[in-house]
LOGUMI-516609 format. One record per residue: residue number from 1; residue in three letters; z, x, y of N, C-alpha, C, O, CB in turn. Coordinates in steps of 0.2 Angstrom, whole numbers. Glycine has a CB too. Layout:
<milums>
<guvex NUM, torlo ala, n_Z Z, n_X X, n_Y Y, ca_Z Z, ca_X X, ca_Y Y, c_Z Z, c_X X, c_Y Y, o_Z Z, o_X X, o_Y Y, cb_Z Z, cb_X X, cb_Y Y>
...
</milums>
This chain:
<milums>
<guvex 1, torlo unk, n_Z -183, n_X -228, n_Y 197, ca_Z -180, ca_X -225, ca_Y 192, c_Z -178, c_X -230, c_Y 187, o_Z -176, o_X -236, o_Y 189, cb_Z -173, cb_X -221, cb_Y 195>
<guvex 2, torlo unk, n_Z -178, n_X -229, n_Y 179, ca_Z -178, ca_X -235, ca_Y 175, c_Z -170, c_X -235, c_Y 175, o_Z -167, o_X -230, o_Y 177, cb_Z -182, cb_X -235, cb_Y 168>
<guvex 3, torlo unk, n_Z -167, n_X -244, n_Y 172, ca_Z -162, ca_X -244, ca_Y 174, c_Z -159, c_X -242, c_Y 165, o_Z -161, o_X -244, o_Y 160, cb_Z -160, cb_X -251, cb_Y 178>
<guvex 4, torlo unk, n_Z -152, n_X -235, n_Y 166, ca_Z -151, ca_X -235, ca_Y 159, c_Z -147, c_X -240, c_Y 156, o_Z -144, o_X -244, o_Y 159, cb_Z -148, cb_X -230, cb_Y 156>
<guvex 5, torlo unk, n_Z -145, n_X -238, n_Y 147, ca_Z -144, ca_X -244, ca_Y 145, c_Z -137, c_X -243, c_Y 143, o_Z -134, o_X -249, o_Y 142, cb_Z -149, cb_X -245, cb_Y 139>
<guvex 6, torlo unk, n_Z -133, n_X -238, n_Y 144, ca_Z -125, ca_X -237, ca_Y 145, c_Z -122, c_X -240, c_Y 154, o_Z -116, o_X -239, o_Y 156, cb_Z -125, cb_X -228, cb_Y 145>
<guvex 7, torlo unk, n_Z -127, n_X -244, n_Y 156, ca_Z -123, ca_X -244, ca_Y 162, c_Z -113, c_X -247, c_Y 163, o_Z -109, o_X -248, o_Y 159, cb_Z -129, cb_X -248, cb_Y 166>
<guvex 8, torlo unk, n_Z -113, n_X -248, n_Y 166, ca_Z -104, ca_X -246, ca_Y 169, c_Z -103, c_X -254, c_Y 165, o_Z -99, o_X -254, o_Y 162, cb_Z -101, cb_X -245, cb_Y 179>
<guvex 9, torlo unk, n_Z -108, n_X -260, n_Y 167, ca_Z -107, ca_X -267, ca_Y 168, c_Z -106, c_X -269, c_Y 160, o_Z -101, o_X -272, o_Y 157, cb_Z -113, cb_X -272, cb_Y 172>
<guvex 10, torlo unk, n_Z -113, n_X -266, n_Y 156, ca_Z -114, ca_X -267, ca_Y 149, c_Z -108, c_X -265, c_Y 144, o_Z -107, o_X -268, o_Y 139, cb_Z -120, cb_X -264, cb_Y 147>
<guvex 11, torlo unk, n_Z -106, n_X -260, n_Y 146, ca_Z -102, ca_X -254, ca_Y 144, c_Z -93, c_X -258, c_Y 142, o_Z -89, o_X -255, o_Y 138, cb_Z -102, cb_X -248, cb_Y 151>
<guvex 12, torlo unk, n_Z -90, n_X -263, n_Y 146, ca_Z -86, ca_X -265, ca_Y 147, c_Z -85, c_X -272, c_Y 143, o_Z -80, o_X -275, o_Y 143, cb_Z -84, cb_X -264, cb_Y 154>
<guvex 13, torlo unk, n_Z -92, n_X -275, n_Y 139, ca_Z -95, ca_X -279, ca_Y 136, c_Z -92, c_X -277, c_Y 128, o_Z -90, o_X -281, o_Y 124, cb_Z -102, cb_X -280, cb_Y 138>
<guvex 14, torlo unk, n_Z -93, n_X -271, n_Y 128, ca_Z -93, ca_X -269, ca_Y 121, c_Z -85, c_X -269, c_Y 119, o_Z -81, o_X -267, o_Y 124, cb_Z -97, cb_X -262, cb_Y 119>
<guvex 15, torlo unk, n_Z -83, n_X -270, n_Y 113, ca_Z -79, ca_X -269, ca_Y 110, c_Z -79, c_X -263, c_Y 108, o_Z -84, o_X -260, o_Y 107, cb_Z -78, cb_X -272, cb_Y 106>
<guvex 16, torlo unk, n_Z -72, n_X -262, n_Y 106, ca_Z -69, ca_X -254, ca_Y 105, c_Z -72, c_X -253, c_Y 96, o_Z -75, o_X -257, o_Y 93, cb_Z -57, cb_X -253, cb_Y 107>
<guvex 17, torlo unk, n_Z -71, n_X -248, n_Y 94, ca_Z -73, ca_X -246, ca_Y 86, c_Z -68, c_X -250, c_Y 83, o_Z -62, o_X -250, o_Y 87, cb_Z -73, cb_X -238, cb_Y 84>
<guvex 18, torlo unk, n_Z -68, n_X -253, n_Y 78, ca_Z -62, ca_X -252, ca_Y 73, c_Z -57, c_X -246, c_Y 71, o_Z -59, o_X -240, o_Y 71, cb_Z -65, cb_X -253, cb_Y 67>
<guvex 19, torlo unk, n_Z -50, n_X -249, n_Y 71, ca_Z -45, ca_X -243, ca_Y 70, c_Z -48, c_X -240, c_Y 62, o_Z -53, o_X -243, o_Y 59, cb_Z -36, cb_X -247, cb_Y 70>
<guvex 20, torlo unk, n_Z -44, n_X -235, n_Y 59, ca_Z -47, ca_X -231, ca_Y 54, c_Z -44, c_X -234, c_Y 48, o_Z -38, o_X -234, o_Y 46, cb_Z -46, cb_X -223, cb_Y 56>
<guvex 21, torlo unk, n_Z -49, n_X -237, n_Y 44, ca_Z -48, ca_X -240, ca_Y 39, c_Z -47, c_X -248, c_Y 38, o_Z -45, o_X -252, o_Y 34, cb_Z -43, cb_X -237, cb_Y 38>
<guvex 22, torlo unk, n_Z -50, n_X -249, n_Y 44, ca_Z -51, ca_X -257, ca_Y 46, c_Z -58, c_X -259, c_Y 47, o_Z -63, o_X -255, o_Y 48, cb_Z -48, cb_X -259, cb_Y 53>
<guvex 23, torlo unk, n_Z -60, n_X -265, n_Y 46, ca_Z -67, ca_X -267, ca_Y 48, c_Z -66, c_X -274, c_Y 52, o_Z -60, o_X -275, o_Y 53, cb_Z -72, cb_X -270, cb_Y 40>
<guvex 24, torlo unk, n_Z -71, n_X -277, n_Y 55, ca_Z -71, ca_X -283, ca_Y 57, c_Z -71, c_X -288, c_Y 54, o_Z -74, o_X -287, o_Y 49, cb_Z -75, cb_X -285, cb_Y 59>
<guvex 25, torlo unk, n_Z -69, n_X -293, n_Y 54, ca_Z -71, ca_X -301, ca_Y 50, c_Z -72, c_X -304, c_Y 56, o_Z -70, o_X -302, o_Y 62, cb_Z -65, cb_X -306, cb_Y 45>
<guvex 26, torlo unk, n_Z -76, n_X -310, n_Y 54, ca_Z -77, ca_X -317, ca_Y 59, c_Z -74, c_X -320, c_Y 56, o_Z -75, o_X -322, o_Y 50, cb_Z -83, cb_X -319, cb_Y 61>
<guvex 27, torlo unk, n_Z -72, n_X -321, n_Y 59, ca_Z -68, ca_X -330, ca_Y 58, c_Z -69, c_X -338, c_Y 63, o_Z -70, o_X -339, o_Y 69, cb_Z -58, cb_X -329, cb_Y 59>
<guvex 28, torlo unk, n_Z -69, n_X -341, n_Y 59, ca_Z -74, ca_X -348, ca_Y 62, c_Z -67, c_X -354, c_Y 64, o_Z -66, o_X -359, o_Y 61, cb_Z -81, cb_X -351, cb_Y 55>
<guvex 29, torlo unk, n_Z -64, n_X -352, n_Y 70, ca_Z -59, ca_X -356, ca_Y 70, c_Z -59, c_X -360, c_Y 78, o_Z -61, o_X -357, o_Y 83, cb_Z -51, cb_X -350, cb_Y 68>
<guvex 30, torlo unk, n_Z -57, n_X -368, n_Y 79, ca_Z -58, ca_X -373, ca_Y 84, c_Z -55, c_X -366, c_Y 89, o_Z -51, o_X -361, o_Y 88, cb_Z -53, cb_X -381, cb_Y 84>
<guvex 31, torlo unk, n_Z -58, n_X -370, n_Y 94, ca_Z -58, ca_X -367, ca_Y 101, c_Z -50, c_X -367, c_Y 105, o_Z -48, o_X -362, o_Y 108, cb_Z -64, cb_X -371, cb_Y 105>
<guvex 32, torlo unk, n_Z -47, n_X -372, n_Y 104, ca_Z -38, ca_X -374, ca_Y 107, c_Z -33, c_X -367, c_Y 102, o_Z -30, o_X -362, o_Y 104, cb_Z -35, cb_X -387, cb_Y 101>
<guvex 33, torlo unk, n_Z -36, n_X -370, n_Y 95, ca_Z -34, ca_X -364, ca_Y 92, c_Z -32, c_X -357, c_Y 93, o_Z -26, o_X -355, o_Y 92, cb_Z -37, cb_X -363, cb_Y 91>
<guvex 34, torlo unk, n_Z -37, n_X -355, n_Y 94, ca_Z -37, ca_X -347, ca_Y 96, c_Z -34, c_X -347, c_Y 103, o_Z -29, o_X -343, o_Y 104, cb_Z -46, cb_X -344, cb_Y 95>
<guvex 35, torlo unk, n_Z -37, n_X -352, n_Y 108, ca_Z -35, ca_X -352, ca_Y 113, c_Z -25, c_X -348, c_Y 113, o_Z -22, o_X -343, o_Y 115, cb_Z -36, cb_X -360, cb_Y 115>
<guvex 36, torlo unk, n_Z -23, n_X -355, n_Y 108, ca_Z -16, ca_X -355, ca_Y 109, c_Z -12, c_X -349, c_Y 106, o_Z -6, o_X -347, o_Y 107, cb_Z -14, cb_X -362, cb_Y 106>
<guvex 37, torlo unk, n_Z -18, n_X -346, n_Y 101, ca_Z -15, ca_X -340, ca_Y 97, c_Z -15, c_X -335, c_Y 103, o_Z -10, o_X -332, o_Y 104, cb_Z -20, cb_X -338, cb_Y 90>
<guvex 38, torlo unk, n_Z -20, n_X -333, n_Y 106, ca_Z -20, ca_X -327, ca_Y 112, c_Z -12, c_X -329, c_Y 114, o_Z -7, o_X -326, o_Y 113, cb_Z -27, cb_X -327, cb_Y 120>
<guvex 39, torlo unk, n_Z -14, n_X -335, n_Y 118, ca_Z -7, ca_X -334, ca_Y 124, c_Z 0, c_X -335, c_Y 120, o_Z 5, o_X -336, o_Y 123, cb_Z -7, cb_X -341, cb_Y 131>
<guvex 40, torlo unk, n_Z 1, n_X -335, n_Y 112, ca_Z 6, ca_X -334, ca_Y 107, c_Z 6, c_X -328, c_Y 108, o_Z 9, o_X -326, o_Y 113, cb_Z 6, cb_X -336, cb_Y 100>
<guvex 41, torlo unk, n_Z 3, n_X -323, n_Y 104, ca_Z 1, ca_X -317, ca_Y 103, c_Z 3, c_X -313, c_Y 111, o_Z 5, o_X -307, o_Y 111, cb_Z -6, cb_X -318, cb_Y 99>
<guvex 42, torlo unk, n_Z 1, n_X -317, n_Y 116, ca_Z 2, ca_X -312, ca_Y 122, c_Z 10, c_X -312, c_Y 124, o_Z 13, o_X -307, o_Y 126, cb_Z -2, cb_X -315, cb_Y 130>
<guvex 43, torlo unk, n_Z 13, n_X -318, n_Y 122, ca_Z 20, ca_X -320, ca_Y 123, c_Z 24, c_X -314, c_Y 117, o_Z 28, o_X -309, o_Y 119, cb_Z 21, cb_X -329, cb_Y 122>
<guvex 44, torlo unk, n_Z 24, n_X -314, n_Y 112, ca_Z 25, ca_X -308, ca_Y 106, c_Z 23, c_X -303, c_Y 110, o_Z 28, o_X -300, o_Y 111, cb_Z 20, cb_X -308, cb_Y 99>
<guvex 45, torlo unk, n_Z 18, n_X -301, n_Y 112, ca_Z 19, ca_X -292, ca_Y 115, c_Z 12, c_X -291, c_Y 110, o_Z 10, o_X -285, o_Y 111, cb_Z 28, cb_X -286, cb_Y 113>
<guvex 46, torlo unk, n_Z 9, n_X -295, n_Y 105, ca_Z 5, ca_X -292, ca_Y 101, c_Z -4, c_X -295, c_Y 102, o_Z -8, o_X -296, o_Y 107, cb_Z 9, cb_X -294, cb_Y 94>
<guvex 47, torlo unk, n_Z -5, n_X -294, n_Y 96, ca_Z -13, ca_X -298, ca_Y 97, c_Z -14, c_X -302, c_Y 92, o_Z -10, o_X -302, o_Y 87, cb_Z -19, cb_X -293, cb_Y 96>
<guvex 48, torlo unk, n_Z -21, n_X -306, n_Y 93, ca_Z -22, ca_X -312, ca_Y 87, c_Z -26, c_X -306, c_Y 81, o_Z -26, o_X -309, o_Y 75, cb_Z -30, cb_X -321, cb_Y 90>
<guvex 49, torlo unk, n_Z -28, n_X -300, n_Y 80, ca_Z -29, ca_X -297, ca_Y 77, c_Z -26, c_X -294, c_Y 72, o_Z -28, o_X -293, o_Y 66, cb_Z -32, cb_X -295, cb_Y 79>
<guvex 50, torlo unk, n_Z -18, n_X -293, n_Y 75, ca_Z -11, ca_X -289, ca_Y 70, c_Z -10, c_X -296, c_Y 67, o_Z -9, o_X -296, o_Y 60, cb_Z -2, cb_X -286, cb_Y 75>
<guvex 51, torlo unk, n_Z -11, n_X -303, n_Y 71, ca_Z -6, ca_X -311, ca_Y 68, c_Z -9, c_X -312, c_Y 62, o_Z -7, o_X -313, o_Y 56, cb_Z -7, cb_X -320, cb_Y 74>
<guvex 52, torlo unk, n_Z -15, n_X -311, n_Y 63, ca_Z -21, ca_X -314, ca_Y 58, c_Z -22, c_X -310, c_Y 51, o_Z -25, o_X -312, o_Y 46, cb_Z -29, cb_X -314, cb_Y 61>
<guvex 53, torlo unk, n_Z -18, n_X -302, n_Y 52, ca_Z -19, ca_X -297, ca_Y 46, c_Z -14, c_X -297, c_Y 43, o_Z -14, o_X -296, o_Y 37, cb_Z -20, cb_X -292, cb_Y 48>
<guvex 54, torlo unk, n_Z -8, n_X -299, n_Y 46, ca_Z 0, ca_X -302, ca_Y 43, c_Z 1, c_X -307, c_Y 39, o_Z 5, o_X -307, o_Y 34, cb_Z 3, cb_X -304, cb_Y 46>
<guvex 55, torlo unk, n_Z -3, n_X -312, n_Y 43, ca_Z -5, ca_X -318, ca_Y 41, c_Z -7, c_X -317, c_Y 33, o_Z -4, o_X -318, o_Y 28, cb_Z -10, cb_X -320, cb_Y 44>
<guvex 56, torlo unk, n_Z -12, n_X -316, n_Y 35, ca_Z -19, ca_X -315, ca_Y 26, c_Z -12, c_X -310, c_Y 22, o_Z -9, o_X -312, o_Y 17, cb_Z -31, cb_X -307, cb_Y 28>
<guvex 57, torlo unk, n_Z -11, n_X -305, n_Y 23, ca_Z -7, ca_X -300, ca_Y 17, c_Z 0, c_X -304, c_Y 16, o_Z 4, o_X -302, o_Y 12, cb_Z -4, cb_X -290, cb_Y 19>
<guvex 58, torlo unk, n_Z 1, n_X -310, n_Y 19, ca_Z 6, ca_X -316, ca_Y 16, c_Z 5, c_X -320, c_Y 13, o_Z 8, o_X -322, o_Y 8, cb_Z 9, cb_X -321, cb_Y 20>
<guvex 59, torlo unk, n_Z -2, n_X -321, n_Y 14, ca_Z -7, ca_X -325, ca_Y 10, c_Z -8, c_X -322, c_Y 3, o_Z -6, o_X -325, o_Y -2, cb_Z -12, cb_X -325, cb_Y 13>
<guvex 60, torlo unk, n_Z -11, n_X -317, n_Y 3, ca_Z -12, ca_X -312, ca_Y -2, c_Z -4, c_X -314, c_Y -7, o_Z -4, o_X -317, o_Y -12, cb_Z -12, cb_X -303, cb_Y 3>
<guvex 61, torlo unk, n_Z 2, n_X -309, n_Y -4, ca_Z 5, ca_X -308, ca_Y -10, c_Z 9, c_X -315, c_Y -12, o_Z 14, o_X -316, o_Y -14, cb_Z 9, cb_X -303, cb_Y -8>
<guvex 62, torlo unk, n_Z 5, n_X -320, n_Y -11, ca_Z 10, ca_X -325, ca_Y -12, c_Z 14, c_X -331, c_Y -8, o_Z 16, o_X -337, o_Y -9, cb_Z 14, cb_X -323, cb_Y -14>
<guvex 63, torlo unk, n_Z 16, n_X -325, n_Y -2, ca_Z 23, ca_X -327, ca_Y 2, c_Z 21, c_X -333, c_Y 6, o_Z 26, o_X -337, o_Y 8, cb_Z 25, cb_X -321, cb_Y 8>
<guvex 64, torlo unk, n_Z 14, n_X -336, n_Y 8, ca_Z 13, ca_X -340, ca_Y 11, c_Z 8, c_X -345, c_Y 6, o_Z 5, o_X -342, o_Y 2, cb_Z 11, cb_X -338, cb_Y 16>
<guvex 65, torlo unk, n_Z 7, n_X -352, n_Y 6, ca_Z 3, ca_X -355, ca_Y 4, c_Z -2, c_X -360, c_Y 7, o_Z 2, o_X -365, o_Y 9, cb_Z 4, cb_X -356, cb_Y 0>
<guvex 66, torlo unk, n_Z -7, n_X -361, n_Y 7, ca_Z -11, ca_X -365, ca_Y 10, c_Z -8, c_X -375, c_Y 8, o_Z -7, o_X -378, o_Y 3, cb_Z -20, cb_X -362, cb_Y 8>
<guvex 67, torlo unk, n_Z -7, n_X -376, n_Y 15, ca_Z -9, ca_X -386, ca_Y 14, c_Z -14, c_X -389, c_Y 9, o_Z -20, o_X -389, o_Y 11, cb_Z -13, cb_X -388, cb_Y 22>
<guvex 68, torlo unk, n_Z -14, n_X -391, n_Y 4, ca_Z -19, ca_X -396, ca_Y -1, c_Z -19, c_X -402, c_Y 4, o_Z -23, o_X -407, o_Y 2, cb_Z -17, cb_X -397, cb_Y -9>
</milums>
């Protein structure tokens, strides 16, 4: 019997859809980094995906500004 391609192992690999009205970005950020941002973000109750969207619309309106 061939093996399918939904199986249980593959299946738990994938990421969920985007919420409605969201897309993906990649972001290309050191490895310690991100590290440190999950176990922040787990300590918050939240995720590196809410930190990083809050982030940018701070960015956006002004409220934050980048290091020269």
């Amino acid at each position: 019997m061939a093996k399918r391609e939904g199986t249980e192992a593959s299946m738990s690999r994938r990421r969920s859809p985007a919420a409605a009205g969201k897309k993906p970005l990649l972001l290309v950020i050191k490895e310690y980094t991100i590290k440190q941002a999950k176990i922040r973000a787990i300590q918050d109750g939240t995720n590196v995906s809410k930190v990083a969207g809050e982030l940018l619309k701070g960015w956006i309106s002004g409220l934050y500004q980048l290091k020269q």
